[in-house]
C-alpha positions in Angstrom: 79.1 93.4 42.2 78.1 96.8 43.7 74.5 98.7 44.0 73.6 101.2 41.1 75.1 104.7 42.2 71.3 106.0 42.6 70.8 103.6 45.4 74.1 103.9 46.8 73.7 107.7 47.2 70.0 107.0 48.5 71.5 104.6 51.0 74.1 107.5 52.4 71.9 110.7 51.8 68.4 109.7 51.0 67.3 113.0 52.0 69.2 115.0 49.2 67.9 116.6 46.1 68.7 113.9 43.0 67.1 116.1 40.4 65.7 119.3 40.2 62.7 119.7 37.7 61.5 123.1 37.0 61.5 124.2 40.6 60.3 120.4 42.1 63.0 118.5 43.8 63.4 114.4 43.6 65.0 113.1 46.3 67.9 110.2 45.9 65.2 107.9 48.5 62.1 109.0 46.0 64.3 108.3 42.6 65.3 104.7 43.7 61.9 104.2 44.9 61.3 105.1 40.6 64.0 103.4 39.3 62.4 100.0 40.8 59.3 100.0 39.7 60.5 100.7 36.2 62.9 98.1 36.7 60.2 95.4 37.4 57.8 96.4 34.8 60.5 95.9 32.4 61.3 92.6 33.9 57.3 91.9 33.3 57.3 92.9 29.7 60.5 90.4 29.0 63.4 92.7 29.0 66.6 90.7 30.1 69.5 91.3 30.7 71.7 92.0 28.0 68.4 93.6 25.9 68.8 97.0 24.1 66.4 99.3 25.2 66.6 102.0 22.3 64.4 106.0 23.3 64.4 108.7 21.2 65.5 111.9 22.9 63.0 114.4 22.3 64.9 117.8 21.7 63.7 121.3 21.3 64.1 121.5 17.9 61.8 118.5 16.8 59.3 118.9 20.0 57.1 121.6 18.7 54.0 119.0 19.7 55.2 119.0 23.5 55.0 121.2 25.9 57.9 122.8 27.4 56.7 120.8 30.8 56.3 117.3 29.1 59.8 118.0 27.5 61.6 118.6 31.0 59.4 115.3 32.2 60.4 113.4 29.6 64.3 114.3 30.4 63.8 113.1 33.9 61.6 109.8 32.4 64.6 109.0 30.3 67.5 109.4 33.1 65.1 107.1 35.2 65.0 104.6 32.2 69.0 104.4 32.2 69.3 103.7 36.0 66.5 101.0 35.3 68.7 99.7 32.9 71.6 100.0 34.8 70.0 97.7 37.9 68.7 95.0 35.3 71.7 94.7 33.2 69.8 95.8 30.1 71.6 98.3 27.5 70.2 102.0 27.4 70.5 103.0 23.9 69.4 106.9 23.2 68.9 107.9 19.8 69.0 111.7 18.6 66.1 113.6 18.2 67.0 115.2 15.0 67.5 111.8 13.0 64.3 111.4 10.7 62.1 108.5 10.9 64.1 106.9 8.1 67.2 106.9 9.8 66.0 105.7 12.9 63.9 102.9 11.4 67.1 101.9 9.7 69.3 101.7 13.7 66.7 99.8 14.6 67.0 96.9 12.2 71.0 97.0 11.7 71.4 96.4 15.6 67.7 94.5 15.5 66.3 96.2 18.3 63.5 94.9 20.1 62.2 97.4 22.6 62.1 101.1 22.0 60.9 102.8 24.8 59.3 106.3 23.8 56.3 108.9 25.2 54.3 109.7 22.1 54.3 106.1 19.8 55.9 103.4 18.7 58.3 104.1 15.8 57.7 101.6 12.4 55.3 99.0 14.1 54.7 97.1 11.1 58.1 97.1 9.7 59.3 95.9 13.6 56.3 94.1 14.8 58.2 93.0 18.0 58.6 97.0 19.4 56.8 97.7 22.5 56.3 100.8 23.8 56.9 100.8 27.4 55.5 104.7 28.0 52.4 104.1 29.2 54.2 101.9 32.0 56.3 104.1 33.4 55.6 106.4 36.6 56.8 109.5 35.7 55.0 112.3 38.5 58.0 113.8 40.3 56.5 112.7 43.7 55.6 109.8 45.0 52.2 108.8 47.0 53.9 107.2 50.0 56.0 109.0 52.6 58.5 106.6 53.0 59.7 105.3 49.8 60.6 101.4 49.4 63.5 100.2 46.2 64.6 96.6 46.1 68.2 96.6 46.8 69.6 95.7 43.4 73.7 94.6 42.9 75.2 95.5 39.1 78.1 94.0 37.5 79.4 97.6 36.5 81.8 95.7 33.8 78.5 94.7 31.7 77.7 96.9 29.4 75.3 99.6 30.2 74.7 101.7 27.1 75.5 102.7 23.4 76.3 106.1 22.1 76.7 107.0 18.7 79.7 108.5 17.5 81.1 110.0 14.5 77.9 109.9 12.3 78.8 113.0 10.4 81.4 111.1 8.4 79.1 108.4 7.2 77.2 105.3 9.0 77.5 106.1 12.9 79.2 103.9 15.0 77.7 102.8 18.4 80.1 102.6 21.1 79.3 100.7 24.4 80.2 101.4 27.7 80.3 99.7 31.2 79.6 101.4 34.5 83.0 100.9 35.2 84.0 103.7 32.3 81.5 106.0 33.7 82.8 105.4 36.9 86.7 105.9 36.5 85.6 108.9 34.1 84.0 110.7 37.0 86.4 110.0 39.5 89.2 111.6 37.1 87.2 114.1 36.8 86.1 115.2 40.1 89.8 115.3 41.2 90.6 118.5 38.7 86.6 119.6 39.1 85.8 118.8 42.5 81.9 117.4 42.9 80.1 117.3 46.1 76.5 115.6 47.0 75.2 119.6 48.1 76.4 120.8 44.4 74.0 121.4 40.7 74.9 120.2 37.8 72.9 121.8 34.9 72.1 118.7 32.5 72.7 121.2 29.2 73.7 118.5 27.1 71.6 116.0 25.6 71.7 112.4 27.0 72.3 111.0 23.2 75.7 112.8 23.7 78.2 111.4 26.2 78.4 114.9 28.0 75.2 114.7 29.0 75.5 110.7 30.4 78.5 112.3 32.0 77.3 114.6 34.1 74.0 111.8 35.0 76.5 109.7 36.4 78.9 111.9 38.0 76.0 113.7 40.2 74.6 110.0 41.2 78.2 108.8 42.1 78.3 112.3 44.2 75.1 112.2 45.3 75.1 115.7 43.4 72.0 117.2 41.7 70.8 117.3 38.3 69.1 120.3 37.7 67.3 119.6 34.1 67.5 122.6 31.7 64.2 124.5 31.5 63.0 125.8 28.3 60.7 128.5 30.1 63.2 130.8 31.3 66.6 131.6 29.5 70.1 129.9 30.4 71.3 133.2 32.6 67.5 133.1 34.7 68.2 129.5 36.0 71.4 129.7 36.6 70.7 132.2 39.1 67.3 131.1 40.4 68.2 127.4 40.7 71.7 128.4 42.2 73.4 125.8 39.6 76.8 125.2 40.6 78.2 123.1 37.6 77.5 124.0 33.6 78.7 122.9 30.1 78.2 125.5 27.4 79.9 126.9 24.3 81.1 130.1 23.5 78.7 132.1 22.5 76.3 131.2 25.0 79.2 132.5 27.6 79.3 135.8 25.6 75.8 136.6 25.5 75.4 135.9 28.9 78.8 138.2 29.9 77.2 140.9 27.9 73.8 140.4 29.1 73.8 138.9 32.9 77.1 138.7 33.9 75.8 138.4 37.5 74.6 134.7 36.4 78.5 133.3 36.6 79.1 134.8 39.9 77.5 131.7 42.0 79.4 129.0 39.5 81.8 126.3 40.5 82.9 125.3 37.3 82.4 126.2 34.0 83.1 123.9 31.3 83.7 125.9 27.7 83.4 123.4 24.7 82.6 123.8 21.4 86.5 124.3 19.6 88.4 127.3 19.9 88.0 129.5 22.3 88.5 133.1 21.6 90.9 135.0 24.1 89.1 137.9 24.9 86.5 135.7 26.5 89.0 133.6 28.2 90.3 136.9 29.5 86.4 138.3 30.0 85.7 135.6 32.3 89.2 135.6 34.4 88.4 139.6 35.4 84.7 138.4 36.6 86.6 135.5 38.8 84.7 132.5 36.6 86.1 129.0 37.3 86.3 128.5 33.7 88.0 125.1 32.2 88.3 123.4 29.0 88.8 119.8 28.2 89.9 117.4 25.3 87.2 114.3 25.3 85.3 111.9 23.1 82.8 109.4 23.3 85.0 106.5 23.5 87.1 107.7 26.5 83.7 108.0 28.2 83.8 112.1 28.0 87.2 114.1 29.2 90.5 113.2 28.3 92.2 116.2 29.4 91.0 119.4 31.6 92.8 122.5 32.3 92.0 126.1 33.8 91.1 128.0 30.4 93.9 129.4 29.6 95.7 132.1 26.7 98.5 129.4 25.8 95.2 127.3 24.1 96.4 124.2 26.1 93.8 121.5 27.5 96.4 120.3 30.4 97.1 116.6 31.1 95.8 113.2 31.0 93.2 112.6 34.1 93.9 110.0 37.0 92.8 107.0 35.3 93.7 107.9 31.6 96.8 107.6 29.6 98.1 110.0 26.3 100.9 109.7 24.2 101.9 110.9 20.8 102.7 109.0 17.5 103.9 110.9 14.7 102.0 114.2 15.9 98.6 111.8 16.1 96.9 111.5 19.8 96.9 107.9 21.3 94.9 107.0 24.4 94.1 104.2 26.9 92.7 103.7 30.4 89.4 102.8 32.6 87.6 105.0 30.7 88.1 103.5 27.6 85.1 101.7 25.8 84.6 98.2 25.4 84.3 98.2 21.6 81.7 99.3 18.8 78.5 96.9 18.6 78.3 95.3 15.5 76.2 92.8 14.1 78.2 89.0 12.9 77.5 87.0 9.7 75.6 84.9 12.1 73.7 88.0 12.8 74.8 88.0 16.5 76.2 90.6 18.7 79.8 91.4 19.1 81.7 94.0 20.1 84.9 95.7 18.2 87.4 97.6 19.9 90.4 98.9 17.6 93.6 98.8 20.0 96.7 98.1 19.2 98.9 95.5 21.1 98.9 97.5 24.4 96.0 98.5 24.3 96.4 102.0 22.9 93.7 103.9 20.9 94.3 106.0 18.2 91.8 109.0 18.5 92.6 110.3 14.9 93.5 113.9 16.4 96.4 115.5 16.0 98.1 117.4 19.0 101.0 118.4 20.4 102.9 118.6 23.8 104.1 122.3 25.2 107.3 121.8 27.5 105.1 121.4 30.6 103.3 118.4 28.9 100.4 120.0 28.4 97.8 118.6 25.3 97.6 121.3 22.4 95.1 120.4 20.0 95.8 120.6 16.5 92.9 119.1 14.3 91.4 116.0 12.9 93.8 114.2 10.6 90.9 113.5 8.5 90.3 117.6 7.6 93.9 117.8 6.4 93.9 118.5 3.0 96.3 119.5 0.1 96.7 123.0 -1.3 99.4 122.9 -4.4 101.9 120.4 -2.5 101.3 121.9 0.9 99.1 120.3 4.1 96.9 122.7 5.2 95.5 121.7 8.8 91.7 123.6 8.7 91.5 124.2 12.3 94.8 126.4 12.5 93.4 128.9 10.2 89.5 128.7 12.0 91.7 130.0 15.2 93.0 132.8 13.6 89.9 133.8 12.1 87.8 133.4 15.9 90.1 136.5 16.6 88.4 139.1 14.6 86.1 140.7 16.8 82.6 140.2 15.0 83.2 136.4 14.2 81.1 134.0 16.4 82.3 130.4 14.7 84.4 129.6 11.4 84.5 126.5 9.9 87.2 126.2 7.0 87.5 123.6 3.9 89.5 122.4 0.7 87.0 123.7 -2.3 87.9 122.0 -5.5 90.2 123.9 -7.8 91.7 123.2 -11.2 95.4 124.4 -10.6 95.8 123.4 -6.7 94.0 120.9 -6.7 92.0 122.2 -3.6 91.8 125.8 -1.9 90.9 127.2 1.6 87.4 128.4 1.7 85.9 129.6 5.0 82.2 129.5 6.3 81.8 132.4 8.4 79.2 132.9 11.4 79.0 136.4 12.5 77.9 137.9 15.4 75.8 140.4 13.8 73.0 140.3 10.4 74.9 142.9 8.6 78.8 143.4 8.4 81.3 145.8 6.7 82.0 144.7 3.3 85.7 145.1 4.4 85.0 142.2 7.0 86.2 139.2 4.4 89.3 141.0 3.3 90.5 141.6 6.9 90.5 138.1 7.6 92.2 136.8 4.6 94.8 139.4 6.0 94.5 138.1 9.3 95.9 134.8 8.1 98.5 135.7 5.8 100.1 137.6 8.4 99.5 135.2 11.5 100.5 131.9 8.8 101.3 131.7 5.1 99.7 133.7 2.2 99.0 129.7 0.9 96.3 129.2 3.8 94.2 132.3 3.6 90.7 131.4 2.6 90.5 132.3 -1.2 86.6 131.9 -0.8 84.1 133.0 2.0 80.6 131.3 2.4 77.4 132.5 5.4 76.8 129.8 7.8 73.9 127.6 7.0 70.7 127.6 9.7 71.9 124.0 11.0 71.0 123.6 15.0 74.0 122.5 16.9 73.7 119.6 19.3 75.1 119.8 22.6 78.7 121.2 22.4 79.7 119.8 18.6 79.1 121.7 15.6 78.5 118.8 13.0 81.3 120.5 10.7 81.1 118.0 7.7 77.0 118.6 7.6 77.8 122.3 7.7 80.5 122.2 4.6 78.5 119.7 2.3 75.6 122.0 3.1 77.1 125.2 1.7 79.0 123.4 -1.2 75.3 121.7 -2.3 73.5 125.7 -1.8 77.0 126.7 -4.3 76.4 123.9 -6.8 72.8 124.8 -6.8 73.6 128.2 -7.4 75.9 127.7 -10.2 73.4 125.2 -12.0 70.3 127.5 -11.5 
């Protein structure tokens, strides 16, 4: 047993700033004062331990009805609503934003969920008559009425589990993986030793909290006593960065490159700069290195409770080596992992229609992560793909994400995504979906790249067709790639039949 990082850090530093919201700071002594009201008003409405709390996390996108203010509020609300979870041994389930009401009514009754906790209303009361919405009991002002703030000291079992995250729902039905404190916690210590974390630090919470990233950084800033600075959707990325003197971010590519070209002066107060989000071109990696940026990349996934690997960004397109607290090895060019950090198993529902969890390992305890990588001589992790993009081009493997890094080279690409299109005589053929990083390009453009690859590969693997990216938002630091190709084939079949 062990008290809930928030109160831990309260304990040492009550004084410090737990989370900064649009210019108001929480301190750690104010936040577990939060946390335990919340706690007991759950514990009044009948949640027990072991109860899934399901919330849907509002996101920018789908929040046109609230404010940019109530959005930011609702952030902090939520992260108050896992810790409250954490101290009553109740399971914090977040749910995307983006799903539609559909989808989400249908989560709820495959892993028969009896509490959904959300702001506006409650989701499908009639077809769930036992939802409660427990908005309207939560305290979610930024500062409290009394000066001295009182929380019931409150033990954990951090090997109970503490939340589900769905994973892998591009590929069909999403699975939800479940995690104790003790992953989050042996994830974060492994972390902090490559990316050091200390309680006078900011961590910008840029990811949503439906993705493990964005748990991630929640519970490495409470087991820092760090702060969480909660993005603002008043002022752009570059503005807060400098005005709330963030020391910490996670961010993709392009958001890098705008703000290089833009407000370069932004990175100059950053710690650490994570870079997700695939491929990373090398002129930015080289961009950032002549401004001094602490920039890394990393090899994670949701059931090793975030990063796997981290490494200094670097030209050679290596992610380094396994974290303290992680294992790797390679079978037959396919990426195998084990550890602390690994999950407990995906929640699934028995014939009995009871709960039970599922975790795939072999004998050992190894899990196979479905990537394929491979190992420079210093040991380092290169990424190769998924196994499951492989396809078959007359006889030959062609390994998608080989050819997208060649492509991220030409100067006016932003993202490339590439496919097997269905062909009479090869069976299937490399087509590429192209995102550029202006409205209009040279004609030319296409033909370059399809050089580009024959003379960096094999004539086989140049893309034979190319497609426009589709307007599809991209959550956190994943682009949803099999939404994105069955998006374009549907607007070519439509095309072809109209």
């Amino acid at each position: 047993m062990m008290l809930s990082p928030v109160q831990q850090a309260a304990r040492q530093s009550a004084d410090n700033t737990a989370v900064l919201l649009e210019g108001a700071s929480i301190t750690y002594a104010n936040w577990a004062a939060q946390i335990s009201v919340l706690s007991a008003n759950l514990l009044q409405q009948g949640v027990m331990p072991g109860t899934i709390i399901a919330t849907i996390i509002p996101t920018p996108v789908n929040a046109n009805k609230i404010s940019n203010h109530d959005l930011a509020q609702q952030t902090f609300a939520i992260m108050t609503l896992y810790w409250a979870c954490v101290e009553i041994g109740a399971i914090f389930f977040p749910i995307n934003g983006h799903f539609s009401v559909n989808q989400i009514e249908q989560l709820l009754g495959r892993f028969q969920i009896h509490f959904i906790w959300q702001q506006s209303e409650i989701i499908s009361l009639e077809r769930h008559p036992a939802l409660i919405d427990l908005a309207q009991n939560v305290t979610t002002d930024h500062q409290l009425d009394n000066s001295q703030p009182v929380y019931a000291v409150q033990k954990v079992n951090p090997h109970k589990p503490v939340n589900i995250i769905l994973t892998s729902g591009s590929s069909g039905t999403p699975k939800a993986a479940v995690h104790g404190l003790i992953n989050h916690i042996a994830s974060a210590q492994g972390s902090s030793r490559y990316i050091p974390l200390h309680n006078n630090d900011r961590w910008l919470l840029s990811l949503p909290l439906f993705h493990i990233g964005g748990l991630a950084i929640v519970n490495r800033c409470a087991l820092a006593g760090a702060c969480i600075v909660i993005k603002s959707n008043y002022i752009t990325l570059a503005q807060q960065l400098e005005d709330e003197a963030v020391t910490h971010v996670s961010m993709v590519s392009t958001q890098a490159l705008q703000i290089l070209q833009q407000a370069p002066q932004a990175l100059s107060g950053l710690k650490a700069l994570l870079l997700g989000g695939g491929v990373i071109e090398a002129t930015l990696i080289a961009s950032l290195a002549q401004k001094k940026v602490n920039t890394y990349t990393s090899y994670g996934m949701t059931e090793m409770s975030s990063q796997i690997t981290t490494a200094k960004a670097n030209l050679q397109q290596h992610h380094g080596r396994a974290l303290p607290n992680r294992q790797l090895k390679l079978v037959d060019g396919v990426i195998w992992v084990k550890g602390e950090c690994l999950f407990q198993g995906y929640l699934e529902i028995n014939q009995q229609q009871q709960y039970q969890l599922h975790l795939p390992v072999d004998q050992q305890g190894w899990f196979c992560t479905q990537d394929r990588g491979q190992l420079n001589e210093k040991g380092q992790l290169i990424l190769l793909g998924r196994v499951d993009n492989m396809f078959i081009c007359g006889g030959e493997n062609i390994q998608p994400e080989e050819i997208e890094s060649v492509l991220l080279q030409h100067p006016l690409v932003v993202n490339a995504i590439v496919f097997g299109l269905a062909d009479d005589k090869f069976g299937l053929l490399p087509a590429a979906i192209i995102e550029y990083k202006q409205a209009e390009v040279p004609t030319k453009v296409e033909q370059q790249l399809a050089q580009m690859v024959t003379r960096q590969l094999a004539s086989f693997k140049r893309p034979r067709h190319f497609y426009a990216w589709p307007d599809i938002a991209i959550n956190g630091l994943k682009i949803n790639r099999k939404q994105i190709i069955a998006t374009v084939i549907s607007t070519v079949h439509n095309l072809k039949n109209s």
